[in-house]
mmCIF file of the N, C-alpha and C atoms, coordinates in Angstrom:
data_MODEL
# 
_entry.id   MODEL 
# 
loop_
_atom_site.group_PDB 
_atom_site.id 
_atom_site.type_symbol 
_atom_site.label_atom_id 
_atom_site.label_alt_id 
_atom_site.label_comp_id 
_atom_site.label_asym_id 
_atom_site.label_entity_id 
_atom_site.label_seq_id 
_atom_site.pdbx_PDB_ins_code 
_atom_site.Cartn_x 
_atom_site.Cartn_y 
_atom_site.Cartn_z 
_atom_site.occupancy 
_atom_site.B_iso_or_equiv 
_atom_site.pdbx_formal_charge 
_atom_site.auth_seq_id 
_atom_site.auth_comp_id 
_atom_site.auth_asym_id 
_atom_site.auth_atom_id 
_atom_site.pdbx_PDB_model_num 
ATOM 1   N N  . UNK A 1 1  ? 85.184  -85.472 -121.396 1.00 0.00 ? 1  UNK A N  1 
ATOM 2   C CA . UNK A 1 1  ? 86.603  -85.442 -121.693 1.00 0.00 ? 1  UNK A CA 1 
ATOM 3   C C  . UNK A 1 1  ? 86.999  -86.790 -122.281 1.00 0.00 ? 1  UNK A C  1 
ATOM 4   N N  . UNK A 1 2  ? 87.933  -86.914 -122.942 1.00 0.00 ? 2  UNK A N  1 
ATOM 5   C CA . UNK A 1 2  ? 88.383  -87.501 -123.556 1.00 0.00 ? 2  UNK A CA 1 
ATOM 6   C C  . UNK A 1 2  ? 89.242  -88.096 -122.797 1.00 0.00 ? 2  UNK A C  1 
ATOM 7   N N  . UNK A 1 3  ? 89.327  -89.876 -122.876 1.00 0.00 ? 3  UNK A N  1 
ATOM 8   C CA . UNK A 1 3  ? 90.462  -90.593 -122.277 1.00 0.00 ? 3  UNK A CA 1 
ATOM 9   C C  . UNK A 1 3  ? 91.874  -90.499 -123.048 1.00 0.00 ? 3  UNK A C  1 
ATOM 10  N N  . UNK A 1 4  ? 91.560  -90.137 -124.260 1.00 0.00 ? 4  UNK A N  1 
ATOM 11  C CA . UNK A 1 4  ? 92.840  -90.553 -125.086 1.00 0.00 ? 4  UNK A CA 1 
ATOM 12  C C  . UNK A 1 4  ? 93.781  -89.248 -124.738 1.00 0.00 ? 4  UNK A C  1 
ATOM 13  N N  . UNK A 1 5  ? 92.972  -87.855 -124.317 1.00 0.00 ? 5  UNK A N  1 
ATOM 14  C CA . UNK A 1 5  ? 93.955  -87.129 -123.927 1.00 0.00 ? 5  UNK A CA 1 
ATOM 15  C C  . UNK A 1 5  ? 94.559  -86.976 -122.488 1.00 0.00 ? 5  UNK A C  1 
ATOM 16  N N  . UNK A 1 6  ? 93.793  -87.989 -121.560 1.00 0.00 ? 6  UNK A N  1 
ATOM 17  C CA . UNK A 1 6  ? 94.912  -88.271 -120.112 1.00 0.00 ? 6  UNK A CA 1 
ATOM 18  C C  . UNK A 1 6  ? 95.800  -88.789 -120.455 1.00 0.00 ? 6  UNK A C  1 
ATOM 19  N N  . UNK A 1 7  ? 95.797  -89.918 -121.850 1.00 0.00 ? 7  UNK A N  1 
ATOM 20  C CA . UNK A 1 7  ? 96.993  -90.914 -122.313 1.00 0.00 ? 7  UNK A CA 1 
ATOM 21  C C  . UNK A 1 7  ? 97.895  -90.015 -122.466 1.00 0.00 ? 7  UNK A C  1 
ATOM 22  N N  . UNK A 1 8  ? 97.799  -89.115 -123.507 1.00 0.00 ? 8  UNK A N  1 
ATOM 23  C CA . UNK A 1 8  ? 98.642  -88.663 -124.332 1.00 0.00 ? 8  UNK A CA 1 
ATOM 24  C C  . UNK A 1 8  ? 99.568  -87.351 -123.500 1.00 0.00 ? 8  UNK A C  1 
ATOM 25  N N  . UNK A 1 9  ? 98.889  -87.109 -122.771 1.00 0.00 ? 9  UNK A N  1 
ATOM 26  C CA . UNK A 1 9  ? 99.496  -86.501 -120.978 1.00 0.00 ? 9  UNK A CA 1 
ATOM 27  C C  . UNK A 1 9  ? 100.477 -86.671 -120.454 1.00 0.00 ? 9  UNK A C  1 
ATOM 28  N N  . UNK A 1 10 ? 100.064 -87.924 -120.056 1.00 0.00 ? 10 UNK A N  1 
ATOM 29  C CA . UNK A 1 10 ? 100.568 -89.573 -119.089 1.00 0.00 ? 10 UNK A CA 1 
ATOM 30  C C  . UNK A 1 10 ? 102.159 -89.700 -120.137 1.00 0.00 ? 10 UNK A C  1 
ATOM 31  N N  . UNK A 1 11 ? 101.718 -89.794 -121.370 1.00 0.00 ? 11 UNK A N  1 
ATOM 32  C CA . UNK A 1 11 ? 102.906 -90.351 -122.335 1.00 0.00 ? 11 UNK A CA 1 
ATOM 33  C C  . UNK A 1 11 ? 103.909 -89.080 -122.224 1.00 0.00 ? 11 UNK A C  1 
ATOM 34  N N  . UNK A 1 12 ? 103.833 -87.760 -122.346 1.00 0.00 ? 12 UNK A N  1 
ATOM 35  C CA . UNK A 1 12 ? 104.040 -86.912 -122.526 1.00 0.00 ? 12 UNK A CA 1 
ATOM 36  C C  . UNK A 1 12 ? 105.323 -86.505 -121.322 1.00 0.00 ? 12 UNK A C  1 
ATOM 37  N N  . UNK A 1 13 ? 104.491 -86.901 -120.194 1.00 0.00 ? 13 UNK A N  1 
ATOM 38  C CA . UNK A 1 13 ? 105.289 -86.582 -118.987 1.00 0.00 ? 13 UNK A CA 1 
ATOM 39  C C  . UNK A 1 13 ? 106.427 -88.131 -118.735 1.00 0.00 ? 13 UNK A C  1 
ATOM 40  N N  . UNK A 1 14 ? 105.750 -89.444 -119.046 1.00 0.00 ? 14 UNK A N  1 
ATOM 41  C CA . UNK A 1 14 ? 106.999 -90.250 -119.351 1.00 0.00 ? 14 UNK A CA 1 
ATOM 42  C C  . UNK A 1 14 ? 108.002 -89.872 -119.801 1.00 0.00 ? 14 UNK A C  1 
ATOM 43  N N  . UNK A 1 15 ? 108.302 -89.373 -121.105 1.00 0.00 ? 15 UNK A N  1 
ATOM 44  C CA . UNK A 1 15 ? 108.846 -89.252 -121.926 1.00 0.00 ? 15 UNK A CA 1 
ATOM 45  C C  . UNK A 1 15 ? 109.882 -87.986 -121.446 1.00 0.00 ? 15 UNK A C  1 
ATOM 46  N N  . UNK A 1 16 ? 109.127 -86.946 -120.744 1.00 0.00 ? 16 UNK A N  1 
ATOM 47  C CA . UNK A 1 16 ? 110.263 -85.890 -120.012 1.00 0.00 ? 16 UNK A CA 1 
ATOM 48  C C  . UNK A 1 16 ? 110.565 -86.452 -119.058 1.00 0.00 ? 16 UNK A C  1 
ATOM 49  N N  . UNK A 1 17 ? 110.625 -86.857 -118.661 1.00 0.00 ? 17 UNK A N  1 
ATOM 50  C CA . UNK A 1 17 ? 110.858 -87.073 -117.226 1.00 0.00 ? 17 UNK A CA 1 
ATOM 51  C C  . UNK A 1 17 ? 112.426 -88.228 -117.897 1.00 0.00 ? 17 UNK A C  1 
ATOM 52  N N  . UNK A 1 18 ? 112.260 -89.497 -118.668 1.00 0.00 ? 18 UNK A N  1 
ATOM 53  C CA . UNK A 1 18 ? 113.455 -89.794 -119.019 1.00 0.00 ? 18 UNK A CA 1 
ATOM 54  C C  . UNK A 1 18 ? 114.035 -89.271 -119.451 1.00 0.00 ? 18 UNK A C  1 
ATOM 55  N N  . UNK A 1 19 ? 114.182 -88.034 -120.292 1.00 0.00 ? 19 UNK A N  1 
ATOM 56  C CA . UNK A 1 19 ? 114.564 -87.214 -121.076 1.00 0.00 ? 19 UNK A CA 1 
ATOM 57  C C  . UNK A 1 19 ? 115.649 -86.266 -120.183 1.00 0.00 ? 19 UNK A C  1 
ATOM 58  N N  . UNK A 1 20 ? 114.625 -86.090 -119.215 1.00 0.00 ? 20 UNK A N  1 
ATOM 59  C CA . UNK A 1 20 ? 115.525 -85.244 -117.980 1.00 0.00 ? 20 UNK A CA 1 
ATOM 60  C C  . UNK A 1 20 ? 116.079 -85.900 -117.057 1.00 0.00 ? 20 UNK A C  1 
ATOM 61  N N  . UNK A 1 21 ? 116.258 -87.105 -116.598 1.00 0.00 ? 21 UNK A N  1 
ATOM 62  C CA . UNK A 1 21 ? 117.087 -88.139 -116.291 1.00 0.00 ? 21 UNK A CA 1 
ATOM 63  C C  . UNK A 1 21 ? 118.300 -88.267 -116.667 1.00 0.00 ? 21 UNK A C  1 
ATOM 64  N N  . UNK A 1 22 ? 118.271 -88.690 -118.079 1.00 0.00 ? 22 UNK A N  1 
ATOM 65  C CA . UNK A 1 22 ? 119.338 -88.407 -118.814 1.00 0.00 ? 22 UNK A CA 1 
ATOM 66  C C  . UNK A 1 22 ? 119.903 -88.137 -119.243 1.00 0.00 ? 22 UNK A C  1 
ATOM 67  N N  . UNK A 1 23 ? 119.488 -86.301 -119.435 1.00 0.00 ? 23 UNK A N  1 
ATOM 68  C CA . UNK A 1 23 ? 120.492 -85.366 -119.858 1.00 0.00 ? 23 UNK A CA 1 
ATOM 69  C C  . UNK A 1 23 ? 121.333 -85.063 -118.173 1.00 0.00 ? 23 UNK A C  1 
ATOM 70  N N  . UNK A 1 24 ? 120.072 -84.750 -117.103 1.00 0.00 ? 24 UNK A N  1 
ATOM 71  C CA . UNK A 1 24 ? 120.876 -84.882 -115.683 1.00 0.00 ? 24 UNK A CA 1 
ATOM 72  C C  . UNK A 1 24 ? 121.903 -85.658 -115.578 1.00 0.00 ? 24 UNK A C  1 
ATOM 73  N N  . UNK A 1 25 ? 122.070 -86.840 -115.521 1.00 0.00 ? 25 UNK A N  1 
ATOM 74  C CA . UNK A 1 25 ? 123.437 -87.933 -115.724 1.00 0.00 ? 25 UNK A CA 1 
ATOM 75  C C  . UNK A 1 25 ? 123.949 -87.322 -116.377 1.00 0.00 ? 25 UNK A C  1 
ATOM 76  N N  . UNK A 1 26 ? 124.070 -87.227 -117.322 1.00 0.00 ? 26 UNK A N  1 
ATOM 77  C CA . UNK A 1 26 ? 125.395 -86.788 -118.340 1.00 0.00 ? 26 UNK A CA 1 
ATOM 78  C C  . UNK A 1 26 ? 125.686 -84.896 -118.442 1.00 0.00 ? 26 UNK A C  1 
ATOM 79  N N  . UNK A 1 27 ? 125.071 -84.709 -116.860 1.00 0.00 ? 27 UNK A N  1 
ATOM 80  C CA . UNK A 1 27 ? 125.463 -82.996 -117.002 1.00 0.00 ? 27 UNK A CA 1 
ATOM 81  C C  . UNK A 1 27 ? 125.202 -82.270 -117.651 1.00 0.00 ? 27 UNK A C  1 
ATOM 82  N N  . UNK A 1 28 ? 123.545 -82.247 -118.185 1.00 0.00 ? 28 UNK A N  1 
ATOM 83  C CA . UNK A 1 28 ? 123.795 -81.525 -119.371 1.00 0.00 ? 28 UNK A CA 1 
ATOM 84  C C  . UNK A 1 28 ? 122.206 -80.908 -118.719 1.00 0.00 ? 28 UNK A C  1 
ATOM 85  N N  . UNK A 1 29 ? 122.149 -79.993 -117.502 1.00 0.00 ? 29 UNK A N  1 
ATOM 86  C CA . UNK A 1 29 ? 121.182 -79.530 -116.528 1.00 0.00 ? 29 UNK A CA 1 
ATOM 87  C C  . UNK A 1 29 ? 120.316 -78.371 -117.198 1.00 0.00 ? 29 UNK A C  1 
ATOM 88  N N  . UNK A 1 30 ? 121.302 -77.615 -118.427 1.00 0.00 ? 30 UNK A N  1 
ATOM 89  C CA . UNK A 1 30 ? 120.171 -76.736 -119.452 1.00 0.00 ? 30 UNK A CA 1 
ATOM 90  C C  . UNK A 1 30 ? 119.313 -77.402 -119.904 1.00 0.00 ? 30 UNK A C  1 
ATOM 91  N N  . UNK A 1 31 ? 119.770 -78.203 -120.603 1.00 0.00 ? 31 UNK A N  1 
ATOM 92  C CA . UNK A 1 31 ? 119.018 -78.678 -121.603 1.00 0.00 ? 31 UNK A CA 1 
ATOM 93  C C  . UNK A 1 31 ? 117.843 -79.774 -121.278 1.00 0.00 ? 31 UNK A C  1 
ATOM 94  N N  . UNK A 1 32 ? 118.276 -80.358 -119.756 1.00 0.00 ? 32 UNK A N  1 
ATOM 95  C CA . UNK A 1 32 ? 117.330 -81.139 -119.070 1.00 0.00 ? 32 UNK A CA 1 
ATOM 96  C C  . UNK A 1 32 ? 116.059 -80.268 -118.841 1.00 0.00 ? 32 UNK A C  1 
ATOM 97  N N  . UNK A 1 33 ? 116.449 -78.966 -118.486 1.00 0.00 ? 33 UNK A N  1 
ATOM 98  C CA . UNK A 1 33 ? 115.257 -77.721 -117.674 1.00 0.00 ? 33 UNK A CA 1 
ATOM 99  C C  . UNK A 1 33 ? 114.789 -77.551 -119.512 1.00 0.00 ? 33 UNK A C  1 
ATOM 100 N N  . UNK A 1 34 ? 115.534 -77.065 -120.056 1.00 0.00 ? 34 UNK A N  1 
ATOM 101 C CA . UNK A 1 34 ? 114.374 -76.788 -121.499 1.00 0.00 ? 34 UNK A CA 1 
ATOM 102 C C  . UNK A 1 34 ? 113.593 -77.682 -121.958 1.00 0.00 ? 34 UNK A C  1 
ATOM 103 N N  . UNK A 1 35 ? 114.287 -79.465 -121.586 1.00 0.00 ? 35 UNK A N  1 
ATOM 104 C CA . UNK A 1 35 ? 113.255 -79.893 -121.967 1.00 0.00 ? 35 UNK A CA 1 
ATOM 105 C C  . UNK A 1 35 ? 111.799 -80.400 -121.027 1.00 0.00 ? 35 UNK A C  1 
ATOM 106 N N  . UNK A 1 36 ? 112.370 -80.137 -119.680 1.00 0.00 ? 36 UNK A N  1 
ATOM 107 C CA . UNK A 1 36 ? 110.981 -80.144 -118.942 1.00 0.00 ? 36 UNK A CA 1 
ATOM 108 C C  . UNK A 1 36 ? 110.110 -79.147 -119.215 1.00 0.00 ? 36 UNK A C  1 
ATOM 109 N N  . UNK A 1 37 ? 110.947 -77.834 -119.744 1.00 0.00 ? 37 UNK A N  1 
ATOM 110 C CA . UNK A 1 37 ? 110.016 -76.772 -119.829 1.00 0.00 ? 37 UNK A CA 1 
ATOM 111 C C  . UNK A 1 37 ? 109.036 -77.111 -121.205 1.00 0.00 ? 37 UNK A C  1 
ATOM 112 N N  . UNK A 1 38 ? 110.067 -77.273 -121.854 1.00 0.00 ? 38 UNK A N  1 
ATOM 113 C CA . UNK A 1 38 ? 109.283 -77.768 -123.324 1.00 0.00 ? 38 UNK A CA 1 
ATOM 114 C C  . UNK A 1 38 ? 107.614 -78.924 -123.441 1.00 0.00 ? 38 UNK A C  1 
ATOM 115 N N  . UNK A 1 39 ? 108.088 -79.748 -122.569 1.00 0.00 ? 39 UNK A N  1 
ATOM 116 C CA . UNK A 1 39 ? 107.101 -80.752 -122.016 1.00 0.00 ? 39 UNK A CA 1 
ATOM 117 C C  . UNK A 1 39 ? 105.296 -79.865 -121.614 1.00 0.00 ? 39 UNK A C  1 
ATOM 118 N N  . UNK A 1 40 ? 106.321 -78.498 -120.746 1.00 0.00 ? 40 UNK A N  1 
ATOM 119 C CA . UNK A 1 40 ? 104.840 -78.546 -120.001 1.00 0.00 ? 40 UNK A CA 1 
ATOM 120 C C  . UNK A 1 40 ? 104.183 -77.359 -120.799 1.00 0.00 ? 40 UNK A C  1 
ATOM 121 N N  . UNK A 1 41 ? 104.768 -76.869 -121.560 1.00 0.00 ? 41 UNK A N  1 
ATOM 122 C CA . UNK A 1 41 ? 104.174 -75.943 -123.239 1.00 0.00 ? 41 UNK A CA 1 
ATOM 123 C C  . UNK A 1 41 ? 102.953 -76.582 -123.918 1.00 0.00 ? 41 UNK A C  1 
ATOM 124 N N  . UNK A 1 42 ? 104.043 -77.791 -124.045 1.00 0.00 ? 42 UNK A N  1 
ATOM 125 C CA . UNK A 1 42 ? 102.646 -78.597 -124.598 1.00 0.00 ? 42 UNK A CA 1 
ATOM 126 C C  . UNK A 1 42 ? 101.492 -79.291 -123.893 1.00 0.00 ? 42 UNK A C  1 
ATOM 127 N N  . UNK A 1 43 ? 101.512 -79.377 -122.900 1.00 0.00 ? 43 UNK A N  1 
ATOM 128 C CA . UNK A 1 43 ? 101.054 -79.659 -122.356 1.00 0.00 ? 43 UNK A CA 1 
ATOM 129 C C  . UNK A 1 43 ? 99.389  -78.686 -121.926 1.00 0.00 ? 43 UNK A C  1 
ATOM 130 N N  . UNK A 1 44 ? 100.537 -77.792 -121.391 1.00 0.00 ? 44 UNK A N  1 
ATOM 131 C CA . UNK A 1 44 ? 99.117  -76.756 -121.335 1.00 0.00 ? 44 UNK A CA 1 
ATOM 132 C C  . UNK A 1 44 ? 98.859  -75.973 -122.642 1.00 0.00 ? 44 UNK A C  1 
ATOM 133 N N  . UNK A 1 45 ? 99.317  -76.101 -123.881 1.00 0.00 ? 45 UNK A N  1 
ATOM 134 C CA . UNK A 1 45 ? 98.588  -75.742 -125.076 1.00 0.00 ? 45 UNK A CA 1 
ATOM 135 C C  . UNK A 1 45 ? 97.232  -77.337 -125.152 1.00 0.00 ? 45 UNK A C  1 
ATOM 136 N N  . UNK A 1 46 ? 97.703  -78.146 -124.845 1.00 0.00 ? 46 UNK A N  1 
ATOM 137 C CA . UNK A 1 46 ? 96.548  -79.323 -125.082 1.00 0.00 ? 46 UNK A CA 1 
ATOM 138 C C  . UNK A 1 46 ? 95.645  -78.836 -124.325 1.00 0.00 ? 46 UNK A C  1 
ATOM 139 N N  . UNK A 1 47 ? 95.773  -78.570 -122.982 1.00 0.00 ? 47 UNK A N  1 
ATOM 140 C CA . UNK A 1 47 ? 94.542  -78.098 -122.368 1.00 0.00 ? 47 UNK A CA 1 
ATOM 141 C C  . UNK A 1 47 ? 94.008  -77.304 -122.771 1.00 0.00 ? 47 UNK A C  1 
ATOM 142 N N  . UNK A 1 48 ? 94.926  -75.827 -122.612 1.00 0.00 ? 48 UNK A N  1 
ATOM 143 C CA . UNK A 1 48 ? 94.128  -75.112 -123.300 1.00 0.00 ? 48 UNK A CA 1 
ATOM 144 C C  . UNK A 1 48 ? 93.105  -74.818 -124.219 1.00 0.00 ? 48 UNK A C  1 
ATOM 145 N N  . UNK A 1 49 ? 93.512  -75.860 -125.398 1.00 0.00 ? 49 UNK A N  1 
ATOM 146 C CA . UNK A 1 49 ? 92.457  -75.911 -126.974 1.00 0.00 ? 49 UNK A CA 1 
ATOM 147 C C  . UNK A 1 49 ? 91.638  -76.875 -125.880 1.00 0.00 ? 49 UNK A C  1 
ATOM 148 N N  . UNK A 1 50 ? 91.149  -77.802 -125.648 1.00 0.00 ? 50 UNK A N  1 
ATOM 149 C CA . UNK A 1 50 ? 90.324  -78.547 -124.775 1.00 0.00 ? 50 UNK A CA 1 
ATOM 150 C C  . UNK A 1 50 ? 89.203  -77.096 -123.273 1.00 0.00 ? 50 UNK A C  1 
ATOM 151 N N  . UNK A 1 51 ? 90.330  -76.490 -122.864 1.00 0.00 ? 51 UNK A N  1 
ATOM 152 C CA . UNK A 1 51 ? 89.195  -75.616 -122.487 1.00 0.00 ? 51 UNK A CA 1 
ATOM 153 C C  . UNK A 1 51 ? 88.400  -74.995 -123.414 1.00 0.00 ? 51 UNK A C  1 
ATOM 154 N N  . UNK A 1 52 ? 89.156  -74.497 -124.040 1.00 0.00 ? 52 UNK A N  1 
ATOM 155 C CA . UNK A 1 52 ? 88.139  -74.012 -125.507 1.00 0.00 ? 52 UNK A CA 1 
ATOM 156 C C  . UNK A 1 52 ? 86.941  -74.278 -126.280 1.00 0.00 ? 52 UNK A C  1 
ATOM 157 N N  . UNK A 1 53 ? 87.391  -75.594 -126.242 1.00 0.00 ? 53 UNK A N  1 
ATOM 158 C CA . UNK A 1 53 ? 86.297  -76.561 -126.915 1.00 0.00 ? 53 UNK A CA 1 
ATOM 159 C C  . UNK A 1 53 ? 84.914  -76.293 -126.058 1.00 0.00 ? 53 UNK A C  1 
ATOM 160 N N  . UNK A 1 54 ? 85.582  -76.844 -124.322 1.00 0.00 ? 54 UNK A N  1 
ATOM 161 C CA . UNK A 1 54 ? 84.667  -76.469 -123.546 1.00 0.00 ? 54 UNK A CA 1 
ATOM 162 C C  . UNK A 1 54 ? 83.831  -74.994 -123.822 1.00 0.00 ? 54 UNK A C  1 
ATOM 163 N N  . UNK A 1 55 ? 84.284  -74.116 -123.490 1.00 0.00 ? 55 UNK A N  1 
ATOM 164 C CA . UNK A 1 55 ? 83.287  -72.942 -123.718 1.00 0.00 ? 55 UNK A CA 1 
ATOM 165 C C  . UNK A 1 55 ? 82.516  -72.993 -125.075 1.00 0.00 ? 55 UNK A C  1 
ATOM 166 N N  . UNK A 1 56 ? 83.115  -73.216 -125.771 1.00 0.00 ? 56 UNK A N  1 
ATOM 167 C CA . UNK A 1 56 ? 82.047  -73.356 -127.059 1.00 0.00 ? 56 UNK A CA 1 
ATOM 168 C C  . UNK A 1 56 ? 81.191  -74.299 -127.072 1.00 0.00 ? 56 UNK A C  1 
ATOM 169 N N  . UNK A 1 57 ? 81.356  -75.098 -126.278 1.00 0.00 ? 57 UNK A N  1 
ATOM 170 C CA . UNK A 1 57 ? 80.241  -76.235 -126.408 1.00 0.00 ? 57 UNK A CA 1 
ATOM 171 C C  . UNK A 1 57 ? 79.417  -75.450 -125.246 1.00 0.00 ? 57 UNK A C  1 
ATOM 172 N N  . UNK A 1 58 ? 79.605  -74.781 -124.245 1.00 0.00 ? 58 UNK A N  1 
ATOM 173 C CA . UNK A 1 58 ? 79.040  -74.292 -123.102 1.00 0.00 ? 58 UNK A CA 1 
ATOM 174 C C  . UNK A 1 58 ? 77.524  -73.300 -123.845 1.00 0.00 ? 58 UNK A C  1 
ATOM 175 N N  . UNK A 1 59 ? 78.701  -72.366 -124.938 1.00 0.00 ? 59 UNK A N  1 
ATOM 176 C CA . UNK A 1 59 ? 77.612  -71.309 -125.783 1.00 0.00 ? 59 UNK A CA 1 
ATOM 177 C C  . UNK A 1 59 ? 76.510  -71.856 -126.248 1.00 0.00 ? 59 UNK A C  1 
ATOM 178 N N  . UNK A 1 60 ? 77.053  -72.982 -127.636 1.00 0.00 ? 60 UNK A N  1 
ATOM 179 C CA . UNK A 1 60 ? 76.187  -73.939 -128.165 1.00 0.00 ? 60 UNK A CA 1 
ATOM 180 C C  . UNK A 1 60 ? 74.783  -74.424 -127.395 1.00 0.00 ? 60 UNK A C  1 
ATOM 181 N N  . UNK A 1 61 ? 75.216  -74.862 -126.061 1.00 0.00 ? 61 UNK A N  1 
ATOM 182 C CA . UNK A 1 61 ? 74.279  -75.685 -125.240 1.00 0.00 ? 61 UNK A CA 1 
ATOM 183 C C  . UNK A 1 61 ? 73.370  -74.266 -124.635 1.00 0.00 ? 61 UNK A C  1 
ATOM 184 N N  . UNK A 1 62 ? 74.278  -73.119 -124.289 1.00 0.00 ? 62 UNK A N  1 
ATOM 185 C CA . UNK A 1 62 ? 73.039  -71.922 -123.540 1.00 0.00 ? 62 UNK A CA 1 
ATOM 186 C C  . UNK A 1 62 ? 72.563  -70.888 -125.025 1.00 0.00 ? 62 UNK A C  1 
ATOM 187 N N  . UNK A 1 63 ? 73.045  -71.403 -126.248 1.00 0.00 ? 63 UNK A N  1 
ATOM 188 C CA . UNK A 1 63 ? 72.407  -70.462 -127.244 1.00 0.00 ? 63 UNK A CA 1 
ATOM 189 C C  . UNK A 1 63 ? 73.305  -69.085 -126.684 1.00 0.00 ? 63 UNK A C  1 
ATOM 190 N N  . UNK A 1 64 ? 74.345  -68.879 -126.444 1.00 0.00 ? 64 UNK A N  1 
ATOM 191 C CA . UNK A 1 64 ? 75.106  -67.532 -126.361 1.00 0.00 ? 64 UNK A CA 1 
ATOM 192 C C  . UNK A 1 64 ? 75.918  -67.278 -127.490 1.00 0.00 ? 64 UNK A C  1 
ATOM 193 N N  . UNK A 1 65 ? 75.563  -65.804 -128.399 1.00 0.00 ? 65 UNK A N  1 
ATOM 194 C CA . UNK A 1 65 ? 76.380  -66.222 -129.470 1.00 0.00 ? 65 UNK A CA 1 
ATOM 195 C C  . UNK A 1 65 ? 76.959  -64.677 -129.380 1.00 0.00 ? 65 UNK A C  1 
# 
């Protein structure tokens, strides 16, 4: 696995988390939840393509085609 994608994780969830801070303060509790939701979309689309990778490298390595 790749370190640069725990970073980009790590950055990911910074970034909501102020995001939803500060729409919370200023009352604005939809748009805080869409954007946590939004956050974790991407989030597990990154994994996802990364599991992926995994199984194909899994095939590659047992010759399963």
């Amino acid at each position: 696995m790749d370190i640069d994608l725990i970073f980009k994780i790590a950055a990911i969830g910074i970034i909501v988390a102020v995001l939803n801070l500060l729409l919370k303060r200023a009352e604005r509790d939809e748009q805080a939840m869409m954007t946590t939701l939004a956050g974790l979309i991407v989030v597990l689309l990154m994994i996802v393509r990364q599991i992926g990778n995994l199984f194909e490298t899994i095939k590659e390595v047992f010759g399963l085609y």
